[in-house]
C-alpha positions as CSV (number, residue, x, y, z in Angstrom):
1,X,0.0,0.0,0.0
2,X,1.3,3.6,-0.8
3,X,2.1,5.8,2.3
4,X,-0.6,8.3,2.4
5,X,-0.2,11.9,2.9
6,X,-3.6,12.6,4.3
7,X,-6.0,10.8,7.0
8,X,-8.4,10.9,3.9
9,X,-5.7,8.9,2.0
10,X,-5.1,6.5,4.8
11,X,-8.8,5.5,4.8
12,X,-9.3,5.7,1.1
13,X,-6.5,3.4,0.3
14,X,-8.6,0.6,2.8
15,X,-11.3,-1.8,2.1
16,X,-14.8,-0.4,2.2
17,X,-15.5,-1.6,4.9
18,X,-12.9,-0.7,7.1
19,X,-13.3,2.9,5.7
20,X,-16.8,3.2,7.1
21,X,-15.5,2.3,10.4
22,X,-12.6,4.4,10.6
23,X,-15.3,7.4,9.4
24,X,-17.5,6.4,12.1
25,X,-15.0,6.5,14.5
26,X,-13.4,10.1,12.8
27,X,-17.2,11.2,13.7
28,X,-17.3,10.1,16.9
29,X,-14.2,12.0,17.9
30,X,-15.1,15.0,16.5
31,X,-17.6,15.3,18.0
32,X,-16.1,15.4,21.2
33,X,-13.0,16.9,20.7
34,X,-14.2,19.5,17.2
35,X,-11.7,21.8,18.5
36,X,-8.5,18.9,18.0
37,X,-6.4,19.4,15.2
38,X,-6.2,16.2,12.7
39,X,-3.1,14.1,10.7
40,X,-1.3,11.4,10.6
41,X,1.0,10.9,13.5
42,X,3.0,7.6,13.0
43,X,1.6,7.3,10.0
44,X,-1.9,6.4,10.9
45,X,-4.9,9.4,11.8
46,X,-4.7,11.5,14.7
47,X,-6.4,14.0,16.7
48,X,-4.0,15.8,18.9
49,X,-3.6,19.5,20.1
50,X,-0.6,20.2,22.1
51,X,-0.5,16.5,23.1
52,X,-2.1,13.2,21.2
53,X,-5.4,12.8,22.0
54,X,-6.0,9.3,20.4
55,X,-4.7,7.7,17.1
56,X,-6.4,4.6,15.1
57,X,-5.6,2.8,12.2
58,X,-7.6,0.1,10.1
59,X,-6.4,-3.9,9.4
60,X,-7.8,-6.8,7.6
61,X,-10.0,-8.2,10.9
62,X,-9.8,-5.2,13.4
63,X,-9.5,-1.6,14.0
64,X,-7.0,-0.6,16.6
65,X,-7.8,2.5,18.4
66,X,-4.7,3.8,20.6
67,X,-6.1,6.3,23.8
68,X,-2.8,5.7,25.5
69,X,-2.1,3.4,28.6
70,X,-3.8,5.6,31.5
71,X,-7.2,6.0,29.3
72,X,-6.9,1.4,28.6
73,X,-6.4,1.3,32.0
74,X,-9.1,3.7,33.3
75,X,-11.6,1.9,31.0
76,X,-10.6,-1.5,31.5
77,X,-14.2,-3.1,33.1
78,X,-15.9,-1.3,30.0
79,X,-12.9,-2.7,27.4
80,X,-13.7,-6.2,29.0
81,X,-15.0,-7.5,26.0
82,X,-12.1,-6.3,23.4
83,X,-8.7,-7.3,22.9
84,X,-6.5,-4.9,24.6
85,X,-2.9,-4.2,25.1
86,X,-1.0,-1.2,27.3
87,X,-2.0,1.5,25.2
88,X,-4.1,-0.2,22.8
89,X,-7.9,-1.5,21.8
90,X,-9.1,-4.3,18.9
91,X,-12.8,-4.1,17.6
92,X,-13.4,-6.4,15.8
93,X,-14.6,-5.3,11.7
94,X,-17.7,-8.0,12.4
95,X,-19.2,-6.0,14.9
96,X,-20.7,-3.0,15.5
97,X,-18.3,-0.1,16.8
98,X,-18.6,1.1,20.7
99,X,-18.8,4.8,19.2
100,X,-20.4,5.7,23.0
101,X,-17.2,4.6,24.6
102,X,-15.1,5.9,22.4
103,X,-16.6,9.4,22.6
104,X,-16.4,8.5,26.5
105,X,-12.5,7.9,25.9
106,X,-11.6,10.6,24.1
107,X,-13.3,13.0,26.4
108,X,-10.9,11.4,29.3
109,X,-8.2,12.0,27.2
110,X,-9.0,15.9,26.8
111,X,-9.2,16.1,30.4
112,X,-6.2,13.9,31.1
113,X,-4.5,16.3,29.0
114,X,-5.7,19.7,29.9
115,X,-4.8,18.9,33.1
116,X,-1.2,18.0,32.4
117,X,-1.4,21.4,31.1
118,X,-2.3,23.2,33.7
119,X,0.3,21.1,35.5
120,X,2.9,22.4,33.2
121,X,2.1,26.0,33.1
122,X,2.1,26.2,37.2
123,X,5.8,25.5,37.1
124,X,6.4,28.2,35.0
């Protein structure tokens, strides 16, 4: 596969299917976080502002969505039912996408980081 320039490109460049769940989840971000800047970070999509928020990338059976350790961790009774790894969560393409969590996810991950933030600028 070429190495895409664009989150558009990234998901254009996937099966059909995987595109409509990587647009789903794209929605379900911004909706949260409309204010977070998009691109490809590691070469897969991102929304990030001073910090990444979360990334995700589409495969052949899954899509990975990568919140960071803390937010895994924090979530871990609702991720039950997924494969997960330290920073990292599997749905599987044959089932419908948690897009509630993931908003839920990514909205702990604004305040995570805002709050490193403020952490930051009071040792200034």
């Amino acid at each position: 596969m070429k190495k895409a320039r664009s989150v558009e490109e990234y998901i254009k460049n996937l099966p059909i299917e995987v595109q409509n769940k990587l647009n789903q989840i794209r929605t379900s971000i911004r909706s949260v976080a409309p204010e977070a800047n998009e691109g490809l970070k590691w070469g897969m999509p991102a929304f990030y502002g001073r910090r990444i928020l979360v990334t995700f990338a589409g495969y052949k059976h899954h899509i990975s969505f990568y919140p960071t350790p803390s937010a895994v961790k924090a979530f871990k009774k609702d991720l039950s039912k997924y494969k997960t790894a330290k920073g990292s969560i599997q749905f599987p393409l044959d089932k419908p996408l948690p897009l509630r969590l993931i908003s839920r996810i990514t909205k702990f991950r604004i305040k995570e980081n805002l709050e490193k933030d403020s952490k930051w600028k009071q040792k200034d």
